[in-house]
N, C-alpha and C positions, 0 to 999 in steps of 0.2 A: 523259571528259577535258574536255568542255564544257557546258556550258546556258547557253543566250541566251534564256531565259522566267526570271526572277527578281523579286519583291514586296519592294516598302519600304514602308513607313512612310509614302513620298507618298503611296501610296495605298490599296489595304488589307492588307497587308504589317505581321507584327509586328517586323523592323529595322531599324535604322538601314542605308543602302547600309553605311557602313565596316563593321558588324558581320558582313552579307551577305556582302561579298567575302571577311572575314577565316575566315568557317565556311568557304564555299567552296574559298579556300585549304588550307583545316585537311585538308579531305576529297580534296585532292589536286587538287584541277582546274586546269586552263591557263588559262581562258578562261571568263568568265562576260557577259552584258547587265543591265542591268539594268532592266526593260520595266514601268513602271509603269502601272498602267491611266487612260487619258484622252479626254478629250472634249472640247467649245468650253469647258466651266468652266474646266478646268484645264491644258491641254497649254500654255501661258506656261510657269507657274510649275515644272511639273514637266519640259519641256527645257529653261529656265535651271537647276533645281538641279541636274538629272541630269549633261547638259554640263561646268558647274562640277564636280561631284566627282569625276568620271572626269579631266576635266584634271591636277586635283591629286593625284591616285593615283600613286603613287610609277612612276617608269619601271622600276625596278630589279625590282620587286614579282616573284614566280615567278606571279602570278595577275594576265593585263590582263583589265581591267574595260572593256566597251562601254556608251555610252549610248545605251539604246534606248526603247520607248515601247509599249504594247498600246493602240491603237485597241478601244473596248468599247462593247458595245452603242449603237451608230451608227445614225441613220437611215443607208440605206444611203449615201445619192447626197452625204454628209458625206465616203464615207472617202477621196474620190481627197482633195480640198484639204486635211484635213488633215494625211494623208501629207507632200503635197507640204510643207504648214508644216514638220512636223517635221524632214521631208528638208532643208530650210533652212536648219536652226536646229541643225545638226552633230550629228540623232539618227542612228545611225551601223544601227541594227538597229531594223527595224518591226515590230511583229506586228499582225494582226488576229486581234479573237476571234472564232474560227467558228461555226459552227451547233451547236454542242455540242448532245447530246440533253438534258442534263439542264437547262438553263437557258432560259428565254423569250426566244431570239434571235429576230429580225425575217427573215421571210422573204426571200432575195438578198441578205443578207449574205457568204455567200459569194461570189457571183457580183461582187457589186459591189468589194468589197474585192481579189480576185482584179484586176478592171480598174484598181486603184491601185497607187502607188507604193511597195509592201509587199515585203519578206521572206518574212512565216514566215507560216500561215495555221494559227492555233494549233485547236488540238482541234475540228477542220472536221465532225465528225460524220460523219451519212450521207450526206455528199459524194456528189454526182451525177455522172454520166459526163463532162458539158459542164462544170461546173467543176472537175474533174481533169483532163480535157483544156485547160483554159485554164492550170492551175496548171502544167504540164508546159510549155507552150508558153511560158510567159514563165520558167519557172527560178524562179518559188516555191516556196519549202519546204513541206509540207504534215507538222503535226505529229504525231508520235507521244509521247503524254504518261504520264509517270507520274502526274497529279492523278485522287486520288480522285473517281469520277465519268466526269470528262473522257474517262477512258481508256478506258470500255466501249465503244467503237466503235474502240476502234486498230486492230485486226483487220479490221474495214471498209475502213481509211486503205491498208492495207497493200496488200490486195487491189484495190483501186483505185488505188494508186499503181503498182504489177506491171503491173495492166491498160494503163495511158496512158504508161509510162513517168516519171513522175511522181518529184520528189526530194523525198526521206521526211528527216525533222530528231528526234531525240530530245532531249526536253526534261524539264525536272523540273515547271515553272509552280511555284517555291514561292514559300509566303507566311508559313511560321512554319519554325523551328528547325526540327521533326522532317523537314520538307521537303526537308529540304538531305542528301540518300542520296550514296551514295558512287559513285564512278562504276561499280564492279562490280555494283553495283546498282541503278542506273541502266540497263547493259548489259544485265541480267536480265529490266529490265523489260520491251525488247524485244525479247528470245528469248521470252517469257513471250507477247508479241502475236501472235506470231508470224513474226519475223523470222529471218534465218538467221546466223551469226555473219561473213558473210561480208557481208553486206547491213548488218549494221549498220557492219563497218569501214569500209564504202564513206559512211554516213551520216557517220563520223567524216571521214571525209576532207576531204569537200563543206561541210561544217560547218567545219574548217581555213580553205575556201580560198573561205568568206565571210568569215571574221572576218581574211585577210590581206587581201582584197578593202576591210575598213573600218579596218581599223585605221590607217592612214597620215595619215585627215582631221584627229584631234587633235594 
């Protein structure tokens, strides 16, 4: 019923946001972000456009759109202030991109991004004990992801988020059409990691009562 990890065009993303939310819609969802990847080049340009079009998004719409923003490959000790910028600038939903195993993230990017003013700690990898226990203790999401890849560690996420108490978020992270799955299968994906279907309703919940938590600032 929701993903708050979704790719545009601002950044490597093959749609337009309108397109984005309009497949979205199509596939049933309530609630979509749209978190486009940024850094000191671009986080201007990309929480002015994002802001603006989620403004303009019809109120009426059965699909509210959040502007949000993925913090990516960051020296670490970047991600508190630019949080903080985006926090500013009415991005309503953060992510940072985590340790994923398959990509050359910078060591204590978890840890660091955990100590900023974040949401969702998108495909955190082989998340360590102290940063699941930090992500737990401040009420960050810790992601379970459908992206090819990304997701060979959900089952890690899982069991370490069980262990610390820790709040689990399922996400899609898409960046082209095929991306965009349906929510039953989305759901799939984590029974598939290892989740229980009672664990994932609790994730739908938690996931509700962040996006009523943001939704009010636009």
């Amino acid at each position: 019923m929701y993903n708050l990890h979704a790719h545009t065009f601002l950044s490597d993303g093959d749609l337009l946001p309108s397109e984005v939310a309009v497949r979205y819609q199509a596939k049933g969802y309530k609630a979509i972000a749209i978190t486009d990847h940024a850094d000191y080049s671009n986080i201007k340009s990309i929480t002015t456009a994002i802001v603006e079009f989620c403004r303009k998004w019809p109120k009426g719409s059965s699909i509210k759109v959040l502007p949000g923003i993925e913090l990516t490959h960051l020296p670490p000790e970047q991600f508190k202030p630019l949080a903080n910028y985006a926090r500013r600038n009415e991005i309503k939903i953060i992510i940072a991109h985590g340790e994923t195993a398959v990509e050359p993230v910078t060591k204590d990017t978890n840890k660091m991004a955990l100590k900023a003013d974040i949401d969702i700690l998108a495909h955190p990898g082989l998340i360590n004990d102290a940063d699941t226990k930090l992500a737990a203790e401040k009420g960050i999401f810790l992601e379970v992801t459908s992206r090819r890849g990304h997701c060979d560690t959900n089952n890690h996420v899982i069991k370490q988020a069980r262990k610390f108490g820790a709040r689990l978020i399922l996400n899609n992270d898409s960046h082209t059409p095929e991306d965009i799955i349906s929510p039953a299968q989305l759901n799939q994906i984590g029974l598939n990691a290892g989740l229980t279907q009672e664990e994932i309703d609790t994730i739908y919940r938690n996931t509700e009562d962040l996006i009523n938590k943001r939704k009010d600032i636009l």
